[in-house]
Backbone as JSON Lines, residues from 0, in Angstrom:
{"i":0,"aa":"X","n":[6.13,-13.58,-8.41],"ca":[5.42,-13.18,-7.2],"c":[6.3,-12.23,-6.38]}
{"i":1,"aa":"X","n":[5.54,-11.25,-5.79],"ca":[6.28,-9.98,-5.27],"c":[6.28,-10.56,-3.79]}
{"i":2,"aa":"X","n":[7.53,-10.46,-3.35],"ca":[7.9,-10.84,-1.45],"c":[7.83,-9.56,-1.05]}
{"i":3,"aa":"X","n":[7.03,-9.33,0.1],"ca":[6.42,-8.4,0.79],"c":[7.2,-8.89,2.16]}
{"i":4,"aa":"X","n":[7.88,-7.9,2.64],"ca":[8.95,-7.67,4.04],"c":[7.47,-7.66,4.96]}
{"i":5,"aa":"X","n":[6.58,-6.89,4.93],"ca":[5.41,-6.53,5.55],"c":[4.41,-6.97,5.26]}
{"i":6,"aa":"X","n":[3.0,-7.09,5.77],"ca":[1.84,-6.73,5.14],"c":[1.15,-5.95,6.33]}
{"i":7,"aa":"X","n":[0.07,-5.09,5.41],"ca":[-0.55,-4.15,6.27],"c":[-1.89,-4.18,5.95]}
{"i":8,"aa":"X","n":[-3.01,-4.95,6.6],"ca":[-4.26,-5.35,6.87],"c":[-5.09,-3.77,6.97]}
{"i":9,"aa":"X","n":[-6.03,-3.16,5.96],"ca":[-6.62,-2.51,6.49],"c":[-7.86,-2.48,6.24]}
{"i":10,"aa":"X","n":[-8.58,-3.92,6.3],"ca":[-9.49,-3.82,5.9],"c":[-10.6,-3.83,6.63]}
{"i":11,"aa":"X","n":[-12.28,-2.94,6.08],"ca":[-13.36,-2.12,6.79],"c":[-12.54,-1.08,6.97]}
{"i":12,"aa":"X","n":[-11.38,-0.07,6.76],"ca":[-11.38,1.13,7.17],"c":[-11.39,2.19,5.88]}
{"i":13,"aa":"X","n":[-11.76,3.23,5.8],"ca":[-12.07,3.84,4.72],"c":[-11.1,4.97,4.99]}
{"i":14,"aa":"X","n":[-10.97,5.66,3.7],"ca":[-10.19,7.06,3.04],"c":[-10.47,7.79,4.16]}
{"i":15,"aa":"X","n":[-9.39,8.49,5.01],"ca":[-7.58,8.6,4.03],"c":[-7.12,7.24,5.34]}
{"i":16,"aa":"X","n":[-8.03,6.98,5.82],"ca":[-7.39,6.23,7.27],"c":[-6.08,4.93,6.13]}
{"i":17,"aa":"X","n":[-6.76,4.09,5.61],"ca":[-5.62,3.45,4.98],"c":[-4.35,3.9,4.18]}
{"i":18,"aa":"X","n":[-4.63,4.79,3.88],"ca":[-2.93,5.61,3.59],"c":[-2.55,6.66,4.58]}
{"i":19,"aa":"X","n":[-3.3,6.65,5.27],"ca":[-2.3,6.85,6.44],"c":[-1.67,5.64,7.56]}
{"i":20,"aa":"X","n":[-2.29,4.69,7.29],"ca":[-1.62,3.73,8.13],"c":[-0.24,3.24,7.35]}
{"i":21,"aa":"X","n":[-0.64,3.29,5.97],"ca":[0.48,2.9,4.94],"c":[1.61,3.84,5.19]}
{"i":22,"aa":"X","n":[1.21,5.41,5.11],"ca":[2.76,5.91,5.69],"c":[3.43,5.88,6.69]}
{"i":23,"aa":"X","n":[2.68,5.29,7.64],"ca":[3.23,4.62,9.06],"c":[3.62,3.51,9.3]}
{"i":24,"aa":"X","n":[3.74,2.84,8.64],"ca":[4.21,1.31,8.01],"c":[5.01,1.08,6.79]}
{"i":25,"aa":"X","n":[5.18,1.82,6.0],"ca":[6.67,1.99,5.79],"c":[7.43,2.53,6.11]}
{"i":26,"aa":"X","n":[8.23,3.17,6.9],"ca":[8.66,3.51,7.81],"c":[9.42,2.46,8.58]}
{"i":27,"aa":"X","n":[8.09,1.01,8.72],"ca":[8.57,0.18,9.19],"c":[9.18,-0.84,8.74]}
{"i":28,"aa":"X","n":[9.63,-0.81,7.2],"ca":[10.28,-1.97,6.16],"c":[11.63,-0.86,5.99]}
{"i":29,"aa":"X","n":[12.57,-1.64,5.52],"ca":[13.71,-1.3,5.27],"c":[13.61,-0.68,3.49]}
{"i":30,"aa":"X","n":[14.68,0.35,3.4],"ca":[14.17,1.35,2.24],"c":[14.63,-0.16,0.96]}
{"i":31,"aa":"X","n":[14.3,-0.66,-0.12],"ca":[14.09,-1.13,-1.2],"c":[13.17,-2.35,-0.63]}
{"i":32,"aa":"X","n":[12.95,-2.56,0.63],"ca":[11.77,-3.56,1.21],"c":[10.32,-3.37,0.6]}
{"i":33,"aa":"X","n":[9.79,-4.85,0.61],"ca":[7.81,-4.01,-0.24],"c":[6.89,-3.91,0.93]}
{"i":34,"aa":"X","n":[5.97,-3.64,0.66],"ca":[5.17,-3.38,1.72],"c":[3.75,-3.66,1.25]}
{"i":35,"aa":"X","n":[2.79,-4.86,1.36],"ca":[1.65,-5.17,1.14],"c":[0.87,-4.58,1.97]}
{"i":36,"aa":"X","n":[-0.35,-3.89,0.92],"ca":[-1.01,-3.25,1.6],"c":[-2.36,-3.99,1.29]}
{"i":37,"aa":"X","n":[-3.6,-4.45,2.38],"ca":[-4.44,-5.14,1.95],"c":[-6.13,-4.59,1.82]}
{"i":38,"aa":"X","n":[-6.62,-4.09,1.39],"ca":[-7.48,-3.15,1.66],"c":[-9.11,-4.11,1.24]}
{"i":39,"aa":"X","n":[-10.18,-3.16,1.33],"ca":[-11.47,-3.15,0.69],"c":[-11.96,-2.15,0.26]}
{"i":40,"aa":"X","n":[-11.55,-1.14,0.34],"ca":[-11.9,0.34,-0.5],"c":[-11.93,0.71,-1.51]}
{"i":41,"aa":"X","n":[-12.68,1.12,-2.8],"ca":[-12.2,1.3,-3.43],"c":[-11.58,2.38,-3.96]}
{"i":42,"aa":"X","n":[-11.03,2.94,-2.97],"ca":[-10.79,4.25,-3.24],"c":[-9.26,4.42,-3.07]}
{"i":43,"aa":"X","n":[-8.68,3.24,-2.71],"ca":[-7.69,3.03,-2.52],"c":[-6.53,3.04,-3.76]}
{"i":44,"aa":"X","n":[-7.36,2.45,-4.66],"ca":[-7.03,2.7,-6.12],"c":[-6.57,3.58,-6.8]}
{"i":45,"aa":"X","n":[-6.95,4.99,-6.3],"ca":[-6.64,6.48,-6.69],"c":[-6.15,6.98,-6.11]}
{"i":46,"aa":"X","n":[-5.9,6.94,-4.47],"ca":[-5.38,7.01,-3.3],"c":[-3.71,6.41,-3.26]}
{"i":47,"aa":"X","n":[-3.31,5.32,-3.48],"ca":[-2.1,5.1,-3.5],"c":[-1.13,5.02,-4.09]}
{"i":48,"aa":"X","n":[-1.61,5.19,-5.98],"ca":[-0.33,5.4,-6.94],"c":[-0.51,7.13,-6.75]}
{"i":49,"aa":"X","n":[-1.26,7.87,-6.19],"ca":[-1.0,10.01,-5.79],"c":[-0.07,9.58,-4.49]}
{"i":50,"aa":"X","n":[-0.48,8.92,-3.85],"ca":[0.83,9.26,-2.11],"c":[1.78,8.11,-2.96]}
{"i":51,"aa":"X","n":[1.75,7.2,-3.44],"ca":[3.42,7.28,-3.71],"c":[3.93,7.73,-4.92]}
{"i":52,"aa":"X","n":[3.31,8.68,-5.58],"ca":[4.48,9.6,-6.31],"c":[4.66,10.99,-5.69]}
{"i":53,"aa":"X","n":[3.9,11.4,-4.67],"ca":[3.92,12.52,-3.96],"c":[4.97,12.01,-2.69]}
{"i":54,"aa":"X","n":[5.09,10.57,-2.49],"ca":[6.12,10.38,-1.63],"c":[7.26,9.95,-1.9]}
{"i":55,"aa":"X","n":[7.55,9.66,-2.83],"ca":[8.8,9.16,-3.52],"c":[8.94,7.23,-3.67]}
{"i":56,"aa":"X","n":[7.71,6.76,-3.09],"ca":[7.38,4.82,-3.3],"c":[7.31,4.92,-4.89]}
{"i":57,"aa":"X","n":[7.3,2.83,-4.51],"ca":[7.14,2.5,-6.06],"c":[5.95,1.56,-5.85]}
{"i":58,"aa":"X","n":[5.0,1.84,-6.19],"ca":[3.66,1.1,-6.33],"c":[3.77,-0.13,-7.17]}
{"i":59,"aa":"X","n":[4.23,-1.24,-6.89],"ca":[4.78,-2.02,-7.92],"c":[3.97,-2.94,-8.44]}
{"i":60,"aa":"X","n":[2.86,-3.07,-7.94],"ca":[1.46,-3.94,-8.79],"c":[0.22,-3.69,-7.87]}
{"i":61,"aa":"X","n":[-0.88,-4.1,-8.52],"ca":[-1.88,-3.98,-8.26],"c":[-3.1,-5.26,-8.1]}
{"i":62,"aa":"X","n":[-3.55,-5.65,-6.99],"ca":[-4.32,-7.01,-7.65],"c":[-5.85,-7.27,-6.6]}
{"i":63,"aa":"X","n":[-6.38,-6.95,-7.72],"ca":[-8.35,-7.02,-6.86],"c":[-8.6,-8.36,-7.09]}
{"i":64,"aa":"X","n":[-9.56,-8.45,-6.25],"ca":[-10.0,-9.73,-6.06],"c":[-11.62,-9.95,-5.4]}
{"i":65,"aa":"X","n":[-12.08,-10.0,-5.88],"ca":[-13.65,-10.06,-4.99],"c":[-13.85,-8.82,-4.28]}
{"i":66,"aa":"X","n":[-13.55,-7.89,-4.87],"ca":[-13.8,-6.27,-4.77],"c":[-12.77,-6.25,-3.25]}
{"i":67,"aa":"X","n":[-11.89,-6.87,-3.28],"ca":[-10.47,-6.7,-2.07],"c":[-9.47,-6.55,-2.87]}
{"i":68,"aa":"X","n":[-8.16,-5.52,-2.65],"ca":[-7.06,-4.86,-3.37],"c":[-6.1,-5.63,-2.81]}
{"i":69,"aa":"X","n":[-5.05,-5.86,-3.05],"ca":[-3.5,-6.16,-3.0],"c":[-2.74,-5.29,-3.43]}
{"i":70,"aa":"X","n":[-2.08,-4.22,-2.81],"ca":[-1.52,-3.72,-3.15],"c":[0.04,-3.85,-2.93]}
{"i":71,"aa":"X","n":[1.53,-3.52,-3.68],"ca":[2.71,-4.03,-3.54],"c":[3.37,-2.7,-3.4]}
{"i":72,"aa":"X","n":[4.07,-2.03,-2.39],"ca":[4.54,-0.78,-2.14],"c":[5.69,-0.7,-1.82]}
{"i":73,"aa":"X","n":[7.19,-0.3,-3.05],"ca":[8.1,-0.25,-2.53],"c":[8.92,1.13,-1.89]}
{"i":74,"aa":"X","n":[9.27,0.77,-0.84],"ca":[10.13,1.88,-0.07],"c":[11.41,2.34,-1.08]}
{"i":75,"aa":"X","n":[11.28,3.46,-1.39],"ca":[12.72,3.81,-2.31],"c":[13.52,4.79,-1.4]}
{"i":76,"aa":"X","n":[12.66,5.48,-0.11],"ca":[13.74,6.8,0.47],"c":[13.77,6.38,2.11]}
């Protein structure tokens, strides 16, 4: 099980609003810290392994659940 320094609730908000809250919230974990991101979008899916290889994160798992995401986001810079 992945320990998340953070979690970041964004759920009911839709594309790009949740990755943008995500790059504003890591920021707020310390750089090799994770950062749970909790969504309902599904768009989030395609949306956050492009901003973290365009940002230098490590997207480190993935986990749906009753059409709700878990996402695990590590700070590398």
């Amino acid at each position: 099980m992945i320990q998340a320094a953070r979690t970041l609730d964004t759920y009911g908000l839709l594309c790009p609003v949740p990755i943008m809250k995500t790059a504003s919230a890591i920021r707020e974990v310390s750089v090799g810290d994770v950062l749970e991101v909790l969504a309902d979008d599904p768009q989030i899916l395609e949306d956050m392994p492009a901003w973290c290889a365009s940002n230098g994160h490590a997207l480190l798992e993935t986990i749906e659940e009753n059409e709700e995401f878990r996402l695990y986001v590590r700070r590398v810079k």
